[in-house]
Structure formats: C-alpha cells, structure tokens
C-alpha positions in Angstrom: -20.0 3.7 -13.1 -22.7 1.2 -14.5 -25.1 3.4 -12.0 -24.6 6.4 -13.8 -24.1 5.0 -17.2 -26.6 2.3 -17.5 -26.2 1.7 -21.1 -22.8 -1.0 -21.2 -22.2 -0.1 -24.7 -21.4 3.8 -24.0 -19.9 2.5 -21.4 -17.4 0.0 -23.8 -17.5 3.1 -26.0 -16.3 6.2 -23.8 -13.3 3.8 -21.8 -10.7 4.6 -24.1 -11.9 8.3 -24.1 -10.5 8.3 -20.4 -8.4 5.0 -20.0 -5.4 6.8 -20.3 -6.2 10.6 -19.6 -4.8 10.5 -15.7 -7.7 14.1 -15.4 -10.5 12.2 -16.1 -9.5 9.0 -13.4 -8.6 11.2 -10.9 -11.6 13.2 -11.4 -13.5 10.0 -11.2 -11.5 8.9 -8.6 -12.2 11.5 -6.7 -16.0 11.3 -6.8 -16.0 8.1 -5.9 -14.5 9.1 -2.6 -16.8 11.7 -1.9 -19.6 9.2 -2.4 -17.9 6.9 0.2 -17.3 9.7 2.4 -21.5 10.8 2.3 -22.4 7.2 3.0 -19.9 6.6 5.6 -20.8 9.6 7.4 -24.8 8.7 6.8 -24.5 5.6 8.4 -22.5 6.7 11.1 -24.9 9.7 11.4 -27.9 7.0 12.0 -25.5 4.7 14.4 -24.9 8.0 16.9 -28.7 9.7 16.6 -31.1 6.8 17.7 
C-alpha cells in the first residue's frame, strides 16, 4: 500500500474509509494476489528460460 500511496498521512486519512467496508479489502485483497501471482510467475519464467 505505502508503494502506491506514498504520502503516510492519506494513507492514516483514507483507512477508515475502507477499514470496515469488506468491498474495498477484498478488492484490495485481491490485487495483492494478482501482484504475487505476476511475480511468482516472472521469476519462475526466468528460473525455466536460461
């Protein structure tokens, strides 16, 4: 999260705009496990291809 928001104050300010709406964590959730999925897959990519 800090890498997309990189300003910690709109950070502090915006968590209890999603803290409890379950949409918005899953959504974020969600991205999160797409980004592991691309890097998992890129590194495995690189492992298998040299």
């Amino acid at each position: 999260i800090a890498a997309i928001q990189t300003d910690a104050e709109t950070r502090k300010k915006l968590r209890n705009d999603y803290a409890n709406d379950t949409a918005q964590l899953i959504a974020s959730a969600n991205v999160i496990a797409i980004e592991f999925q691309t890097i998992a897959a890129a590194n495995n990519y690189w492992k298998t291809e040299k």
